[in-house]
N, C-alpha and C positions, 0 to 999 in steps of 0.2 A: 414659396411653393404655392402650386394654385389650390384652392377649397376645391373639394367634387362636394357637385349640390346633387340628394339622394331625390329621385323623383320618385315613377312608377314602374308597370310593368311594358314588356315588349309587343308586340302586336302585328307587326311586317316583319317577316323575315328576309325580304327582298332587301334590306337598306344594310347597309355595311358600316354597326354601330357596336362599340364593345359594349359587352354585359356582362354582370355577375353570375354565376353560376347559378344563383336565386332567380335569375332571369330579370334583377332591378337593375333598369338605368340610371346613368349617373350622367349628370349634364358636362359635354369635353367643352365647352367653347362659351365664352363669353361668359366667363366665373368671376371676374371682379364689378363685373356692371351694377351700377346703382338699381337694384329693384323699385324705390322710391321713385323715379321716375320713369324708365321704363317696364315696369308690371312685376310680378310675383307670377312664378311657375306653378302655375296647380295639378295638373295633369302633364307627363312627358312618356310617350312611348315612342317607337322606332317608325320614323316621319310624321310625326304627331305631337303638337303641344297646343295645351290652352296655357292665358297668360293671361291675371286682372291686373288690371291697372285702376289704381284709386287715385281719383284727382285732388289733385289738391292745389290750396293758395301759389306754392312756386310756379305752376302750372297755368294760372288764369294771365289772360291777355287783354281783359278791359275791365269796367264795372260793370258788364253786366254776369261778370263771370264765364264767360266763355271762354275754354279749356283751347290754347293754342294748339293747333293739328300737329305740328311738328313732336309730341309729346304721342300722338294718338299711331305717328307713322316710327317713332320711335320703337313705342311698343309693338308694332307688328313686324318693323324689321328685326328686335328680338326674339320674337316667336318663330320668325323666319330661319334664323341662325339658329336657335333651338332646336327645330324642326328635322334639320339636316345634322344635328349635332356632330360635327365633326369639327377638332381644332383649330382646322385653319381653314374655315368655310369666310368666303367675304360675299358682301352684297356687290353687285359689278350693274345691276338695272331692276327698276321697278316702272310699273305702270299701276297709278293707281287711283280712285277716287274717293274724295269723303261726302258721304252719303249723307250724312245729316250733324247740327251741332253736338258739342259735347259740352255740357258746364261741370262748374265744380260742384263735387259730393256726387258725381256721377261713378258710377263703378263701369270700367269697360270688361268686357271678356273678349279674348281676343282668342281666333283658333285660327293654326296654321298646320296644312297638309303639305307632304311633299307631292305633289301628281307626276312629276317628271325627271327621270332619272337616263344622264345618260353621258359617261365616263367621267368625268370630276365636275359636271353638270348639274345643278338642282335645280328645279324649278317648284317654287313652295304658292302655294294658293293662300291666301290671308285675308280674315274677317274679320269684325270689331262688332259688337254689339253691347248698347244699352238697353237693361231688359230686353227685349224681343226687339227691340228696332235696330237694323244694323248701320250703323256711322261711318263704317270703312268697308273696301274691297279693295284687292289688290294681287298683284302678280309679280313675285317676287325673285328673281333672277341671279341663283349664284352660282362661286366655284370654291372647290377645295382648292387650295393651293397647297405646294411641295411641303411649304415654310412660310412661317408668319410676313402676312403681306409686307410689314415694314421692312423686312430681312432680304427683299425679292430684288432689290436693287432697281427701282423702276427709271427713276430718272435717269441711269446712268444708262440703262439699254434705251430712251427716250434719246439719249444724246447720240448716241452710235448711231441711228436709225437716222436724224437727220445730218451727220455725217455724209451717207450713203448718196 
């Protein structure tokens, strides 16, 4: 059975998220993720999460300590799923740039908005920053689906389609 991770409170009422009658959110999607490597949820209300990620040794990609990006866009596709918390939300496109490096013993804070809603469509805005200086921006492109992606049968409608 999956854990619900207890965050905060709500804040849009435009986003189509369940809540407690306390009005606390409960995180639906992506409950078994390693928080060690893609962040810890600090703040989560309805299209809204911040997310730090502490770097660490698994994380560096040379000697000079420099914190591999795929770790930095990890964490914001996180926050992104977060964001939209809905079950079966998947990542389908990003655009996005890293703005400056990241070493180890850096602390990221990463904040993701949802800005665009529009029928099983999210589009979540995503930031990273160390201290004040921000490392990542990004735009981040999903969908809810019916049923977990794996369950969607993709290949097999991939094979009918070049049938055709």
């Amino acid at each position: 059975m999956a854990k619900s991770r207890k965050i905060v409170e709500s804040r849009d009422e435009d986003l189509d998220v369940e809540f407690q009658e306390d009005n606390t959110i409960y995180l639906n999607t992506h409950e078994s993720i390693n928080q060690d490597l893609c962040g810890e949820i600090h703040k989560l209300e309805l299209g809204y999460v911040e997310v730090e990620l502490v770097t660490t040794e698994d994380m560096v990609a040379d000697d000079m300590g420099l914190i591999h990006g795929g770790f930095v866009f990890s964490a914001a596709d996180y926050a992104a799923m977060a964001a939209v918390n809905e079950r079966n939300v998947v990542l389908v496109a990003s655009e996005c740039q890293f703005l400056s490096p990241v070493k180890l013993g850096d602390v990221v804070k990463i904040i993701a908005k949802v800005r665009h809603k529009e029928g099983r469509k999210r589009n979540v805005e995503v930031e990273a920053f160390v201290t004040e200086v921000k490392v990542f921006s990004g735009l981040f492109k999903t969908v809810i689906t019916e049923r977990h992606v794996l369950k969607l049968n993709l290949l097999e409608s991939a094979g009918e389609d070049d049938k055709k």
